[in-house]
PDB file of N, H, CA, C and O in Angstrom:
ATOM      1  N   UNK A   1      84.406  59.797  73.581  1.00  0.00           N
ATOM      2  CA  UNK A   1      84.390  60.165  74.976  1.00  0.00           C
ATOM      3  C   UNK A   1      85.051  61.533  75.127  1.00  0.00           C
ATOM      4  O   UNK A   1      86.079  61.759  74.490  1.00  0.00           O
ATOM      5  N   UNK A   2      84.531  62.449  75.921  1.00  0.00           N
ATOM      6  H   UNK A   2      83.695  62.265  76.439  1.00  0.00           H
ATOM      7  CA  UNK A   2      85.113  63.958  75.959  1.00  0.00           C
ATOM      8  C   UNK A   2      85.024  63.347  77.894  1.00  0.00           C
ATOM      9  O   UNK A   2      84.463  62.401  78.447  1.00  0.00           O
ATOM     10  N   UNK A   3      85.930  64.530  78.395  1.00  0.00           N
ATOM     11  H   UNK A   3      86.386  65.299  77.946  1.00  0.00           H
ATOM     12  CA  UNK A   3      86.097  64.903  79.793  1.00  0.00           C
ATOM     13  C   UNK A   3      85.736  66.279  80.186  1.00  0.00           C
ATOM     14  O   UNK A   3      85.753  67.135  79.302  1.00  0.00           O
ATOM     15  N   UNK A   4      85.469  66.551  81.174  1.00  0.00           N
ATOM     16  H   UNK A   4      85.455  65.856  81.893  1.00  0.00           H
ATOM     17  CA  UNK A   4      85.208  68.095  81.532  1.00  0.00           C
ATOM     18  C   UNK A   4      86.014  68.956  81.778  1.00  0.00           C
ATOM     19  O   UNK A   4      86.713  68.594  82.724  1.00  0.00           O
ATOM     20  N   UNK A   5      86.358  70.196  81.308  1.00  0.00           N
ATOM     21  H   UNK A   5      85.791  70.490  80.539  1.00  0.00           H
ATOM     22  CA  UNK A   5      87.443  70.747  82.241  1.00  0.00           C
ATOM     23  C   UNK A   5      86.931  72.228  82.204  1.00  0.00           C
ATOM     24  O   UNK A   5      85.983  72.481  81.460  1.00  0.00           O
ATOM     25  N   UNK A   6      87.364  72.994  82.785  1.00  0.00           N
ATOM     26  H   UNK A   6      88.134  72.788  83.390  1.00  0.00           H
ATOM     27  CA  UNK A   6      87.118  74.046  83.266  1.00  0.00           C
ATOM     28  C   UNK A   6      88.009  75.212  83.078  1.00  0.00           C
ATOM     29  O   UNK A   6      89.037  75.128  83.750  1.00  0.00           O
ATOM     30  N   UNK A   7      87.879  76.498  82.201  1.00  0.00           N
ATOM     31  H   UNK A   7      87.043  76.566  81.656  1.00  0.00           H
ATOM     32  CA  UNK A   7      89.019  77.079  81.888  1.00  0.00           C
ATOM     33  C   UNK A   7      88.914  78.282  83.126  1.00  0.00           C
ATOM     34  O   UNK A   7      88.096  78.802  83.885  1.00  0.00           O
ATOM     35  N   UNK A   8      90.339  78.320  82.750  1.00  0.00           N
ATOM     36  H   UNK A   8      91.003  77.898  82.134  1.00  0.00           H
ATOM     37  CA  UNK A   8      91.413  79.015  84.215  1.00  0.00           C
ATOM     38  C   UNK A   8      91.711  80.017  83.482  1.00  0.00           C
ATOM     39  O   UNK A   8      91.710  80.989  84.237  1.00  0.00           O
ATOM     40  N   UNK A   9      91.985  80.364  82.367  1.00  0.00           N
ATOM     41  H   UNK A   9      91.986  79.574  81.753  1.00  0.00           H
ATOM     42  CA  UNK A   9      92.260  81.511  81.353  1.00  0.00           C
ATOM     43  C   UNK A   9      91.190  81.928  80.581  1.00  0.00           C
ATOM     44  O   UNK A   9      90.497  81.009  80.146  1.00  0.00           O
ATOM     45  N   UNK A  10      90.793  83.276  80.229  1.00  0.00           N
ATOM     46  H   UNK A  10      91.357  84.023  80.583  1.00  0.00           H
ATOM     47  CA  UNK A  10      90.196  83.604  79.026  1.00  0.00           C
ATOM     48  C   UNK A  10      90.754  83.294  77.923  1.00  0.00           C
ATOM     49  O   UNK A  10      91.841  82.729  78.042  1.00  0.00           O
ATOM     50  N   UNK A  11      90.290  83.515  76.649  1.00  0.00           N
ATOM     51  H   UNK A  11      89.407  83.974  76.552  1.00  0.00           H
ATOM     52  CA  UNK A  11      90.745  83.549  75.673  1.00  0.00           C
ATOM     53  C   UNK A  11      90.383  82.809  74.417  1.00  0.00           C
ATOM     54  O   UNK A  11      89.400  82.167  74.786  1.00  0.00           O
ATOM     55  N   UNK A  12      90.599  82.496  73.081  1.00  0.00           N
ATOM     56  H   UNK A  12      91.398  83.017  72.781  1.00  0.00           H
ATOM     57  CA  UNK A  12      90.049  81.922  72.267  1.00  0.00           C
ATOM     58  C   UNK A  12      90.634  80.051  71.836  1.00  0.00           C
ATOM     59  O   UNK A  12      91.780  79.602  71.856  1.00  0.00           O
ATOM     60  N   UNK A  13      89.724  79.562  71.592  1.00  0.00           N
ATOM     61  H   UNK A  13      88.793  79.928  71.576  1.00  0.00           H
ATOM     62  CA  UNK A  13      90.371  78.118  71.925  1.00  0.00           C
ATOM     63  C   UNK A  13      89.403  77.109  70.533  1.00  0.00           C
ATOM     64  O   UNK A  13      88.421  77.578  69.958  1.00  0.00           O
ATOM     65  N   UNK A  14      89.995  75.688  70.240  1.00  0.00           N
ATOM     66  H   UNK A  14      90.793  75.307  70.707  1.00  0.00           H
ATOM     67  CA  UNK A  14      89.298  74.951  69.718  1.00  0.00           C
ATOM     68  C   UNK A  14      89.947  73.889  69.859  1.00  0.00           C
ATOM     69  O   UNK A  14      91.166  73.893  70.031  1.00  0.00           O
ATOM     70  N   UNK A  15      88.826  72.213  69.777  1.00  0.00           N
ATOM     71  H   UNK A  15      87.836  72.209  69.637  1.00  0.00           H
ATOM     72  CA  UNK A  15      89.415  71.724  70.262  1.00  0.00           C
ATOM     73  C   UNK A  15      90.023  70.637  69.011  1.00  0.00           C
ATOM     74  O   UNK A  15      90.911  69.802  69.184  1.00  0.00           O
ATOM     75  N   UNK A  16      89.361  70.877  67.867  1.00  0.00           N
ATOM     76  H   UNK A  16      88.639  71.555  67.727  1.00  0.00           H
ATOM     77  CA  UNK A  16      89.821  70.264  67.052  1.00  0.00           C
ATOM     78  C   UNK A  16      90.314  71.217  65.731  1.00  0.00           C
ATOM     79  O   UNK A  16      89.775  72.287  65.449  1.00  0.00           O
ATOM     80  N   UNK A  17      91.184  70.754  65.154  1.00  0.00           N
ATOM     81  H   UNK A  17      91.622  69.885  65.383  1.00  0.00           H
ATOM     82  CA  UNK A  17      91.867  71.402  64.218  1.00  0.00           C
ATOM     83  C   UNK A  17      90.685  72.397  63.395  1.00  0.00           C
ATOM     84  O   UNK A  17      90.532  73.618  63.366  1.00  0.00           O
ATOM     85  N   UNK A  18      89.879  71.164  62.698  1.00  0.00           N
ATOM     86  H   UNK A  18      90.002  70.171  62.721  1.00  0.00           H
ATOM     87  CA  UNK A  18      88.763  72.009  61.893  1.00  0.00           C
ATOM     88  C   UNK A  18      87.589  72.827  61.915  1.00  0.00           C
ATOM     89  O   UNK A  18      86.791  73.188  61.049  1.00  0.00           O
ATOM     90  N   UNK A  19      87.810  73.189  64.247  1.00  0.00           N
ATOM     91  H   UNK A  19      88.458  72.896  64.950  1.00  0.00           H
ATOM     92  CA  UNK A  19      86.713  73.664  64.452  1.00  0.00           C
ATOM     93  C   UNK A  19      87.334  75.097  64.600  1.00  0.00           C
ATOM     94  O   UNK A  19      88.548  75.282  64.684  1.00  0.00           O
ATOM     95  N   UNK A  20      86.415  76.072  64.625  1.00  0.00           N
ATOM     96  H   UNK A  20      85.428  75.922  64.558  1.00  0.00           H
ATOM     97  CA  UNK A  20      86.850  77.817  63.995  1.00  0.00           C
ATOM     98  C   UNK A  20      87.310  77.804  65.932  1.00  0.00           C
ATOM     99  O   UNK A  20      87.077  76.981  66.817  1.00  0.00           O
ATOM    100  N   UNK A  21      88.032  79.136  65.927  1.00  0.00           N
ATOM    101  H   UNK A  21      88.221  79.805  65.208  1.00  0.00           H
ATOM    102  CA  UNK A  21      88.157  79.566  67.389  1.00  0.00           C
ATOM    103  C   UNK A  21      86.887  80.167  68.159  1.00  0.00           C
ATOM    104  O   UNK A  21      86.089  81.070  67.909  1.00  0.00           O
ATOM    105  N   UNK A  22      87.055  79.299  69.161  1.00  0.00           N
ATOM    106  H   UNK A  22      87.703  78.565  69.364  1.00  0.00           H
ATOM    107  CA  UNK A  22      85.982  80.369  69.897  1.00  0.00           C
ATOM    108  C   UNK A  22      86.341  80.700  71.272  1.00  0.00           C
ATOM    109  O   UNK A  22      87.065  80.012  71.990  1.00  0.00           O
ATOM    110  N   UNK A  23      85.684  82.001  71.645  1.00  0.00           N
ATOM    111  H   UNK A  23      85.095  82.560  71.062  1.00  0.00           H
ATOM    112  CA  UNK A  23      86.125  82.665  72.586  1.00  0.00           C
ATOM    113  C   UNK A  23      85.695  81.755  74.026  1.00  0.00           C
ATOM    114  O   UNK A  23      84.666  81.085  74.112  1.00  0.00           O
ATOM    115  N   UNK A  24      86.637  81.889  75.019  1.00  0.00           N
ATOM    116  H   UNK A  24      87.473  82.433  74.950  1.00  0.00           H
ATOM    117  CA  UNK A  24      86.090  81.209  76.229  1.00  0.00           C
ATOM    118  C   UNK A  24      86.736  81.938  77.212  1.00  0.00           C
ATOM    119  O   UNK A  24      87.906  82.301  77.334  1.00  0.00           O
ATOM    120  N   UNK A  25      85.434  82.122  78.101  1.00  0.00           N
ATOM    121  H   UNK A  25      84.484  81.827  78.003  1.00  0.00           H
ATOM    122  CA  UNK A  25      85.801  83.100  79.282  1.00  0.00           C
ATOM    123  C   UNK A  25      86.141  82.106  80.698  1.00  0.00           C
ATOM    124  O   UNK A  25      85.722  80.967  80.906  1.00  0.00           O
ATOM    125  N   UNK A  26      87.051  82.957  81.588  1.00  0.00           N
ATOM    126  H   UNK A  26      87.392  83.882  81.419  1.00  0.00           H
ATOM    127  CA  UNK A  26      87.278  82.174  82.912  1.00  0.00           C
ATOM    128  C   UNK A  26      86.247  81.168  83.437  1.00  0.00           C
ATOM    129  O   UNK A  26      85.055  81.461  83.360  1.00  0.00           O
ATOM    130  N   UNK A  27      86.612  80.066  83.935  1.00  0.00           N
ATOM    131  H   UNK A  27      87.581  79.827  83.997  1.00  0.00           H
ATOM    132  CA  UNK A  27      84.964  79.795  84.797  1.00  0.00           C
ATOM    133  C   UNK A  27      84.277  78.523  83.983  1.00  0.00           C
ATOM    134  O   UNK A  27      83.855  77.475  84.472  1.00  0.00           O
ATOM    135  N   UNK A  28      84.298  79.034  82.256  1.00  0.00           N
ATOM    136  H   UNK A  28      84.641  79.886  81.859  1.00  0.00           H
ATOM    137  CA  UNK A  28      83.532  78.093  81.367  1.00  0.00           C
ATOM    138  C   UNK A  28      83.957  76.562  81.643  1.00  0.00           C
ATOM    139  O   UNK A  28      85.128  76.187  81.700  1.00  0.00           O
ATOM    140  N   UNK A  29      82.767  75.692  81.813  1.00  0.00           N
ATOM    141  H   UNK A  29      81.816  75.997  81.767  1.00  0.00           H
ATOM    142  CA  UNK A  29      83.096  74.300  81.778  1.00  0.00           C
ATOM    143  C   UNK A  29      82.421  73.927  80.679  1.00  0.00           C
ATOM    144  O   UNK A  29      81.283  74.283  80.371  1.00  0.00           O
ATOM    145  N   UNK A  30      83.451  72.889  79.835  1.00  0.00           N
ATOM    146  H   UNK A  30      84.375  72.600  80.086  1.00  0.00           H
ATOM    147  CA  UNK A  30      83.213  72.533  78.223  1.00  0.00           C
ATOM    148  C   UNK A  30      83.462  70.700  78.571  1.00  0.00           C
ATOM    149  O   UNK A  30      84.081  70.078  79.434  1.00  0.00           O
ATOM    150  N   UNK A  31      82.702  70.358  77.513  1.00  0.00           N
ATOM    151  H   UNK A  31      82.199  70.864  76.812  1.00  0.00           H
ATOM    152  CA  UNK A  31      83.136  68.888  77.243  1.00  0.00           C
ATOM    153  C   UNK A  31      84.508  68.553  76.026  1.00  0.00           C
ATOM    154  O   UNK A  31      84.335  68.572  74.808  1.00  0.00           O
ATOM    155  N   UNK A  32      85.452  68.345  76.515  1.00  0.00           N
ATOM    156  H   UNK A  32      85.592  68.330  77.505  1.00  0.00           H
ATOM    157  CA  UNK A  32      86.752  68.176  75.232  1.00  0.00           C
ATOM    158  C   UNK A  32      87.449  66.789  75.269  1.00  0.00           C
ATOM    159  O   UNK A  32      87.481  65.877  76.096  1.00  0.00           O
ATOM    160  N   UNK A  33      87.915  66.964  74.218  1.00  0.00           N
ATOM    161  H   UNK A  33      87.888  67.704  73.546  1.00  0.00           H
ATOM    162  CA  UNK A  33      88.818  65.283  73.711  1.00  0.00           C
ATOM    163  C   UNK A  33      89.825  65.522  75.232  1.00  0.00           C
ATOM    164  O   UNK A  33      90.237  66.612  75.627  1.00  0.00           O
ATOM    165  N   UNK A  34      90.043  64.260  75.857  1.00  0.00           N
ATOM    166  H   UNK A  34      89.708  63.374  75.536  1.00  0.00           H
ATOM    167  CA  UNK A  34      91.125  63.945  76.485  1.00  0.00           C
ATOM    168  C   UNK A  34      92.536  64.293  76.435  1.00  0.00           C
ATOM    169  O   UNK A  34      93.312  64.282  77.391  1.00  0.00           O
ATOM    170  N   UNK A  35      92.814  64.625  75.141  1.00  0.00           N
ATOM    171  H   UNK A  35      92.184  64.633  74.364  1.00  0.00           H
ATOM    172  CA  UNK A  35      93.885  64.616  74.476  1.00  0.00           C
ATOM    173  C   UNK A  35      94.448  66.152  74.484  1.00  0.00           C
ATOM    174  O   UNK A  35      95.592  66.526  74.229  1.00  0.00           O
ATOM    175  N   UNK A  36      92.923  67.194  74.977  1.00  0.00           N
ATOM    176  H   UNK A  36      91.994  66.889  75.185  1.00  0.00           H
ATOM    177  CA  UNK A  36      92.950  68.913  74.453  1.00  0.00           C
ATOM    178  C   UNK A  36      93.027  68.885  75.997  1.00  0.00           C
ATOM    179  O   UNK A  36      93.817  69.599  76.615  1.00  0.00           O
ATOM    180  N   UNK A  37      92.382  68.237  76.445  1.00  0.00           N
ATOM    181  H   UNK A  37      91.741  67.656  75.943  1.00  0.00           H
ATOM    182  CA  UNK A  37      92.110  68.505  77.957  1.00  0.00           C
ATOM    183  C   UNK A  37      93.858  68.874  78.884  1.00  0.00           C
ATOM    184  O   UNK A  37      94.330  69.870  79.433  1.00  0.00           O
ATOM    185  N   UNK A  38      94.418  67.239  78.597  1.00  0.00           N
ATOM    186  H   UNK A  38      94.035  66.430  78.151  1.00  0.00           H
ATOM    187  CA  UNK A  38      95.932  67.689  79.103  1.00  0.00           C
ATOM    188  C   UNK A  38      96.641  68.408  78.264  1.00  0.00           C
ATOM    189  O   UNK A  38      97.629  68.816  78.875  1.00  0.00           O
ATOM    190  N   UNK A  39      96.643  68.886  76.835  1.00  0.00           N
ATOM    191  H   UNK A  39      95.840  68.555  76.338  1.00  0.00           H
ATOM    192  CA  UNK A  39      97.375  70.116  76.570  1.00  0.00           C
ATOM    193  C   UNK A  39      96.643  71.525  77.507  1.00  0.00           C
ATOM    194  O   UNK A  39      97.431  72.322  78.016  1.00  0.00           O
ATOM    195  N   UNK A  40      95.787  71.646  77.602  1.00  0.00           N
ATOM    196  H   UNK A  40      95.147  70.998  77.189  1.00  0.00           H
ATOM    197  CA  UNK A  40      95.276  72.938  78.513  1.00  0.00           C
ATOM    198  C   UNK A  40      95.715  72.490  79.954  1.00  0.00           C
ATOM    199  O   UNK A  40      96.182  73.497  80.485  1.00  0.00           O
ATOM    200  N   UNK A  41      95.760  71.695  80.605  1.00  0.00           N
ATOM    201  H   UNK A  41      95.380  70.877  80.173  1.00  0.00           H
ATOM    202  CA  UNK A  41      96.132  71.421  81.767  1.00  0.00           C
ATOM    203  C   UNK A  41      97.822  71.764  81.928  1.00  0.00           C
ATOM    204  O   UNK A  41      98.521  72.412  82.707  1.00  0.00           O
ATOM    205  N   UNK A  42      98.001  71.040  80.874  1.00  0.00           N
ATOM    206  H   UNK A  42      97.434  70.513  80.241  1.00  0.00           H
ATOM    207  CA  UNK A  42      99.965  71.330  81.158  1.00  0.00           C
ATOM    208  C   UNK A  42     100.518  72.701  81.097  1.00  0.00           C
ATOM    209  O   UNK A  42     101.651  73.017  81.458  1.00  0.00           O
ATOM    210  N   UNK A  43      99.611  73.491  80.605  1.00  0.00           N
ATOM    211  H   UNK A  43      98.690  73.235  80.312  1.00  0.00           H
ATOM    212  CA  UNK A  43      99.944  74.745  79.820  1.00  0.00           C
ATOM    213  C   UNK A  43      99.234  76.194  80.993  1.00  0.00           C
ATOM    214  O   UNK A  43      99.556  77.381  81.060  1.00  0.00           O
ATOM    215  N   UNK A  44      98.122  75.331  81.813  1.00  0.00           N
ATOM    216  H   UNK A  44      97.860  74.368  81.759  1.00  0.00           H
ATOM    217  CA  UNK A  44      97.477  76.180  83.360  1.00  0.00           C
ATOM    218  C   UNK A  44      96.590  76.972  82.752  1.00  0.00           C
ATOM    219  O   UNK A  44      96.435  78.140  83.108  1.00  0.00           O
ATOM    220  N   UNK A  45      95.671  76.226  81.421  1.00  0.00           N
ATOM    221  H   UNK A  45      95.796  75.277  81.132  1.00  0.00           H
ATOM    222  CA  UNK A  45      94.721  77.235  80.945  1.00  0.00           C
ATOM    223  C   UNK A  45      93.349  76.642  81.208  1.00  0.00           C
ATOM    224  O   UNK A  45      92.285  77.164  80.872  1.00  0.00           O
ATOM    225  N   UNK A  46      93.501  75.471  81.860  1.00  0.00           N
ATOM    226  H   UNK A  46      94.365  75.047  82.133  1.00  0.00           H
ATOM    227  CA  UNK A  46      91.869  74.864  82.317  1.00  0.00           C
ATOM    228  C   UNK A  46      92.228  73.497  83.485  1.00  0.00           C
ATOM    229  O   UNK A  46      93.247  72.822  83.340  1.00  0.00           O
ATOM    230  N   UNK A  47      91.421  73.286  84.404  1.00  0.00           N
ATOM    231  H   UNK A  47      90.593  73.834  84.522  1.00  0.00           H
ATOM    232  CA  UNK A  47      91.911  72.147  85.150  1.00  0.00           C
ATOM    233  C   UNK A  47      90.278  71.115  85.105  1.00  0.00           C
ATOM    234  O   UNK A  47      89.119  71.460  84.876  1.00  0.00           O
ATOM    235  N   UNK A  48      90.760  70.064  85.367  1.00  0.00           N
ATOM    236  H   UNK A  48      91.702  69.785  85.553  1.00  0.00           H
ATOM    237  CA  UNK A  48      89.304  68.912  84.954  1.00  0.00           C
ATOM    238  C   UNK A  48      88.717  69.351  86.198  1.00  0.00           C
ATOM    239  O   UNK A  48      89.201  69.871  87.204  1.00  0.00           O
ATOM    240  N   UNK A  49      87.242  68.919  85.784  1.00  0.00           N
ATOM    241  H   UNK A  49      86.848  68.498  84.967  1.00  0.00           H
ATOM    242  CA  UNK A  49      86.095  68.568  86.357  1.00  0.00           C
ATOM    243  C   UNK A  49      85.806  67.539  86.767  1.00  0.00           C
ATOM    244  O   UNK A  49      85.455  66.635  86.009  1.00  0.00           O
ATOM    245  N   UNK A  50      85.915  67.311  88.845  1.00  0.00           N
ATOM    246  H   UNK A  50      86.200  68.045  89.461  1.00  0.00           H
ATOM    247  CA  UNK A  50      85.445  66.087  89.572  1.00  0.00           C
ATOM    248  C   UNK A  50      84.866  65.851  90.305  1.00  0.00           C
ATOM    249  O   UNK A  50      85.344  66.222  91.378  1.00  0.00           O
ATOM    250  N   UNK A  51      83.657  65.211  90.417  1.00  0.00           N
ATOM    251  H   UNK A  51      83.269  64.910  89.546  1.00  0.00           H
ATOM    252  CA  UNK A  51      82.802  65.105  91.066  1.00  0.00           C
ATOM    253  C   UNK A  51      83.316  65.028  92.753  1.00  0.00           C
ATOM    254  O   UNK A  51      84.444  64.833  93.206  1.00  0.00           O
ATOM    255  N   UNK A  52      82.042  65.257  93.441  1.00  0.00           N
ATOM    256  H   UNK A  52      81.126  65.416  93.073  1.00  0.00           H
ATOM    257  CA  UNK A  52      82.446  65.240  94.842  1.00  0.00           C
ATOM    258  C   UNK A  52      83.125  63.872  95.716  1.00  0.00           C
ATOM    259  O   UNK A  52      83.430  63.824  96.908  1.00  0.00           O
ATOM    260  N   UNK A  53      83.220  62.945  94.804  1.00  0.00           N
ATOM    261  H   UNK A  53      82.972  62.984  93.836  1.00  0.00           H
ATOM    262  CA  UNK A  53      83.761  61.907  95.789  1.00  0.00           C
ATOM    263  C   UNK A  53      85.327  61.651  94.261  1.00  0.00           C
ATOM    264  O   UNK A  53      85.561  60.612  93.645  1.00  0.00           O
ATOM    265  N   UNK A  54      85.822  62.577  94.168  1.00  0.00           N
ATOM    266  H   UNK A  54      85.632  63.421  94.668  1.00  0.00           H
ATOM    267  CA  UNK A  54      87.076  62.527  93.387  1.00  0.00           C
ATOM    268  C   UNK A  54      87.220  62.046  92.212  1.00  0.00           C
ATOM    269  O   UNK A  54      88.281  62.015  91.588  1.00  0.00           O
ATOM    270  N   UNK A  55      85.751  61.490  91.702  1.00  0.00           N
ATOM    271  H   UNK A  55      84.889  61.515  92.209  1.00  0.00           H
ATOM    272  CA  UNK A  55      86.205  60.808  90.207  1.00  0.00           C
ATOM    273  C   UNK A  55      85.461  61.758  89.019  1.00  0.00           C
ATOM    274  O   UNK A  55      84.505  62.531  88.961  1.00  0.00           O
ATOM    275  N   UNK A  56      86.487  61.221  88.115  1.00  0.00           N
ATOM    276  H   UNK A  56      87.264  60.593  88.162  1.00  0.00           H
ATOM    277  CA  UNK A  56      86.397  62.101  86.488  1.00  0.00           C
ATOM    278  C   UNK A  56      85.077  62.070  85.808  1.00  0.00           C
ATOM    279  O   UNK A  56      84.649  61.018  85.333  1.00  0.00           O
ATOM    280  N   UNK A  57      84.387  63.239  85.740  1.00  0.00           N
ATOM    281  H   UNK A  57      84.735  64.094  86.126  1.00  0.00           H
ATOM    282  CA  UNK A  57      83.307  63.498  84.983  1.00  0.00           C
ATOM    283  C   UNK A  57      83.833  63.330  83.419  1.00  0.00           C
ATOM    284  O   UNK A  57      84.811  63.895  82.930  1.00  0.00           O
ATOM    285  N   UNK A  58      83.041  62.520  82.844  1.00  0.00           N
ATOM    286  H   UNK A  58      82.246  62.061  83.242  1.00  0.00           H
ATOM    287  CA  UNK A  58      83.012  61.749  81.350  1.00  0.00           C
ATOM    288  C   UNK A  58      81.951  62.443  80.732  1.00  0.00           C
ATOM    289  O   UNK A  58      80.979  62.523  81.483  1.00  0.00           O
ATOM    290  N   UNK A  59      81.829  62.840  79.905  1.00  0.00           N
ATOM    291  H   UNK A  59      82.618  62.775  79.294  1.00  0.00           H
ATOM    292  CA  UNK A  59      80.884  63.215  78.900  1.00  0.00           C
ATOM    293  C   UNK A  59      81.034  62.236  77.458  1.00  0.00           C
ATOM    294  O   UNK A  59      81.970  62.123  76.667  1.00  0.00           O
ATOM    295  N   UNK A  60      79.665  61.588  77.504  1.00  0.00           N
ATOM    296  H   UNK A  60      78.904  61.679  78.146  1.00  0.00           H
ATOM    297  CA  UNK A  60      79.452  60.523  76.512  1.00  0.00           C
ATOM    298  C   UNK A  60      79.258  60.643  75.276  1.00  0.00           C
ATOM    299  O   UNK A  60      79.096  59.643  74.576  1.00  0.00           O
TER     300      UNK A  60
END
């Protein structure tokens, strides 16, 4: 299960150890582990993606 989030920062990112960096610009919405999602959230470099009646977009 990945979640959506949406980066708030440019810059280069990955979400798993063994994947290479890649660049991500403001704006980009990505599907990521749960786990990458609140390290970028705590840190103000991406905030989740929610649908119009408030609940968490899941990517399967």
């Amino acid at each position: 299960m990945k979640v959506l989030i949406q980066y708030t920062q440019a810059g280069k990112y990955r979400d798993q150890a063994w994947e290479a960096l890649t660049l991500r610009t403001e704006g980009k919405i990505q599907a990521v582990t749960p786990s990458y999602a609140a390290q970028l959230i705590e840190q103000n470099k991406a905030s989740l993606v929610i649908s119009e009646d408030e609940q968490l977009v899941v990517h399967v």
